[in-house]
N, C-alpha and C positions, 0 to 999 in steps of 0.2 A: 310101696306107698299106695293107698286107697284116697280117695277124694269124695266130698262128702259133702249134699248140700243140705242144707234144714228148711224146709221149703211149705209152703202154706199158701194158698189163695188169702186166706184170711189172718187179717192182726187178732194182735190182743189173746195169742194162743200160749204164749211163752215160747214162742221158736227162739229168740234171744237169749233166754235163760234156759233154755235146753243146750245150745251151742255152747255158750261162755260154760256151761258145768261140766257137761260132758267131757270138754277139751280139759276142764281143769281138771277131772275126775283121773282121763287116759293118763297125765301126767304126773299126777300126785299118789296116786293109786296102784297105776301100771306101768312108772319109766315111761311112756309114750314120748315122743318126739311130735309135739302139733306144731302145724300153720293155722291160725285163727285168723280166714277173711273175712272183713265187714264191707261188706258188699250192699247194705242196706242205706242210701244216703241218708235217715237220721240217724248213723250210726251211734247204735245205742249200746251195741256188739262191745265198741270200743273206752266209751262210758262207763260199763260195769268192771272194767280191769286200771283205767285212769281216769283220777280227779277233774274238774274244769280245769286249774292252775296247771296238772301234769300236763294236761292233751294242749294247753295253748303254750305249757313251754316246748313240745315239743315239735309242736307246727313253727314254733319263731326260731328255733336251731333246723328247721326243713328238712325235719326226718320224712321220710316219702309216704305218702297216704296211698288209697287206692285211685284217688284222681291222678297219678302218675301212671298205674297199668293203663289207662283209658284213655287217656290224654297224649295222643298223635299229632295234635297240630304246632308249626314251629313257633309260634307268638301265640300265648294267651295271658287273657289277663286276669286277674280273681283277688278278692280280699281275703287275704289271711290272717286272722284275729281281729288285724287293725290296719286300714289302709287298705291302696290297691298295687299291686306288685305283680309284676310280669314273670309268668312261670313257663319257660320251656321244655317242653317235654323231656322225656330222659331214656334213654336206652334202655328198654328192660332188662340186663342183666345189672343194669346198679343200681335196681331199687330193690333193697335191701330192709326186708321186716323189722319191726321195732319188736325187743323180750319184756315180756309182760312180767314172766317168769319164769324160775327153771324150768327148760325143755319146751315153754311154751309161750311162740313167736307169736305177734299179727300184724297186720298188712291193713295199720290202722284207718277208720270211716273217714270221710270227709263230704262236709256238706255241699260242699261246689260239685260235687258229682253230679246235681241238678242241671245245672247249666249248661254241664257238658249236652250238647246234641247226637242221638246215638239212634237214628233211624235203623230201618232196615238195609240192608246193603251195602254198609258205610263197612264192616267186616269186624269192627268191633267186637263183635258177636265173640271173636277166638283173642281175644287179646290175653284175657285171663287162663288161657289154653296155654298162649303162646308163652307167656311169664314163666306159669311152673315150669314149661319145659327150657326156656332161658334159661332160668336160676338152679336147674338143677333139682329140684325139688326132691325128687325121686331119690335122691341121694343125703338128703338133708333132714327129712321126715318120714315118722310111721303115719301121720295122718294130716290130712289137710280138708279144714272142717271150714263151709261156708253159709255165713250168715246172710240172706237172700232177705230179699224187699218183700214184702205180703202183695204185689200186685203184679200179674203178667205185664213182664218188660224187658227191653232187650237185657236189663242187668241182670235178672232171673233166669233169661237162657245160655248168659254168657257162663252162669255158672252152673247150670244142666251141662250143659260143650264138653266144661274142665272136668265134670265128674264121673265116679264110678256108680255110684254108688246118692239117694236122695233117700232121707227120712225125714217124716212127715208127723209134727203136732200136733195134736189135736185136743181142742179143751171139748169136755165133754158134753156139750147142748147142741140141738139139731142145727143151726147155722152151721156151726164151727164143721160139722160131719157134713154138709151138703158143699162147703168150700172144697175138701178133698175131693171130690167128684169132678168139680172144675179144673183141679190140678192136671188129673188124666189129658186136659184139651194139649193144654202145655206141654208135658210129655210127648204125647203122640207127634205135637210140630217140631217138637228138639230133634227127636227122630229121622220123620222127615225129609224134613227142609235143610238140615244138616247129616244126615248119617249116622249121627251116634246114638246107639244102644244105649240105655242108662235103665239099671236095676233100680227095685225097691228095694230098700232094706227093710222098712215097715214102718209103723206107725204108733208113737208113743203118746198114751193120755197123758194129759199134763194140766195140771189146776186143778188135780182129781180132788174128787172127797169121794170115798169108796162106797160109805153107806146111804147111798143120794140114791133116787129114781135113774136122775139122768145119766147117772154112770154108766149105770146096768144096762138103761135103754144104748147109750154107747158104744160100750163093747157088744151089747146083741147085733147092733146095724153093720159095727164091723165085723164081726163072727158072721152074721149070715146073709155075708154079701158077697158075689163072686171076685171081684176084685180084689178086695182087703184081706177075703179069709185067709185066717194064717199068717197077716203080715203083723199084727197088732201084738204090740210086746207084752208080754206078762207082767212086766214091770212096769210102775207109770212115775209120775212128779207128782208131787201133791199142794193141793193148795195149802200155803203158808204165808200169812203178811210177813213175818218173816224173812221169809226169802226176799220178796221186793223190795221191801224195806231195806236190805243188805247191801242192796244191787246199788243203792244211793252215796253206799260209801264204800265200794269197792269190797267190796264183801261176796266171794261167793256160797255155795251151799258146807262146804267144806273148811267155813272156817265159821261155821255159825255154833251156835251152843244150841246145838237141836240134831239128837242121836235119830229119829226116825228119819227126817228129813234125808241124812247123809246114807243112813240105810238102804232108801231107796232110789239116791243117784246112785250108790254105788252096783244095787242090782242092777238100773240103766246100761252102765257102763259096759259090767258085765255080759247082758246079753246082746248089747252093740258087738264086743269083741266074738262073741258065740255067734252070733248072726255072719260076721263077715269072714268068718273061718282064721279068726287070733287067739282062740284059747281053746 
């Protein structure tokens, strides 16, 4: 099992629509066996795979969000959907993923993750560490794919800690290329201040339109930069209202009536498994 975070300084790149595709692509595509974490407290991750109606029927049956990995203290209290109700933390071995779909789990968003207090020191930092290796993970999935916040925070390193492996979005205009620069800061302290090593896998254009200026200038900056060269996939996402449009009804790219679109998750996918030594 490899662990995977999809990570970005900056919004608005489609790190969420790169995660939720990819995962469906590994499984629909490839058999893969995913964990899909929404680690991002607007969890949007979990949005694109459940309706408003599914995701608050299955907050009021107390299927486990990821405010349960995180959530160490013995009384807390938090509104759920409606009202205020007293949630005591739970053992990480029985918080147990909700299936989106075949072969492919998640370890659905929740907005109270806000609240939670999650300074430095507090060791939080490894809870999400701790879980995979509670539940076994390693034994339950080929991949465990995680959807990170767009701003350096202990929830972004918690899931740098859990992984092997970080691939990085980028929509192709000079903000979006100068936020992966900041990303390096992040790394270098997961490192650090924790010990663990954590690979690039590389870095996938995503909102591409291929015949743009800014494309080109995109891939030049990552082509000849010493850091990036070489990480920058061949393959990209392209921009499609389409696809967002999708994302509002539980739609992913793969089940859209748009052959190029899926053409080019499916090369995605492809050289994700080529990148990380799976095909």
């Amino acid at each position: 099992m490899k662990v995977i975070s999809i990570v970005n300084m900056k919004g608005g790149v489609a790190k969420t629509t790169l995660a939720v595709n990819l995962a469906d692509a590994l499984t629909q595509r490839h058999g893969k066996k995913v964990l899909l974490v929404d680690l991002d407290p607007q969890f949007n991750a979990t949005q694109c795979l459940f309706s408003g109606s599914e995701y608050i029927e299955l907050r009021q049956k107390g299927v486990p969000t990821i405010h349960d990995i995180f959530n160490d203290s013995p009384n807390s209290y938090v509104s759920v959907v409606s009202g205020t109700t007293r949630r005591d933390s739970r053992p990480l071995e029985e918080i147990s993923p909700t299936v989106a779909k075949d072969r492919l789990h998640i370890i659905i968003g929740d907005l109270e993750l806000y609240r939670l207090e999650m300074g430095t020191g507090q060791g939080r930092e490894q809870r999400l560490k701790r879980y995979l290796d509670a539940t076994k993970a390693k034994e339950k999935y080929d991949y465990v794919i995680i959807d990170t916040p767009p701003t350096p925070s202990a929830w972004m390193m918690s899931a740098l800690i859990a992984s092997d492996y970080y691939l990085v979005p980028v929509k192709p205009e000079p903000l979006s290329t100068t936020g992966i620069d900041l990303l390096r800061g992040v790394i270098h302290r997961c490192s650090e201040n924790f010990g663990h090593p954590i690979s690039l896998l590389g870095v996938v254009l995503t909102i591409a339109e291929i015949n743009t200026n800014v494309f080109r200038e995109a891939k030049s900056f990552l082509d000849g930069n010493d850091v990036w060269r070489g990480k920058r996939f061949n393959a990209h996402l392209p921009k499609r209202t389409a696809i967002a449009r999708g994302q509002f009804s539980q739609q992913q790219i793969l089940d859209l009536q748009d052959a190029e679109s899926k053409r080019l998750l499916a090369n995605v996918a492809k050289e994700f498994l080529e990148r990380i030594g799976d095909e």
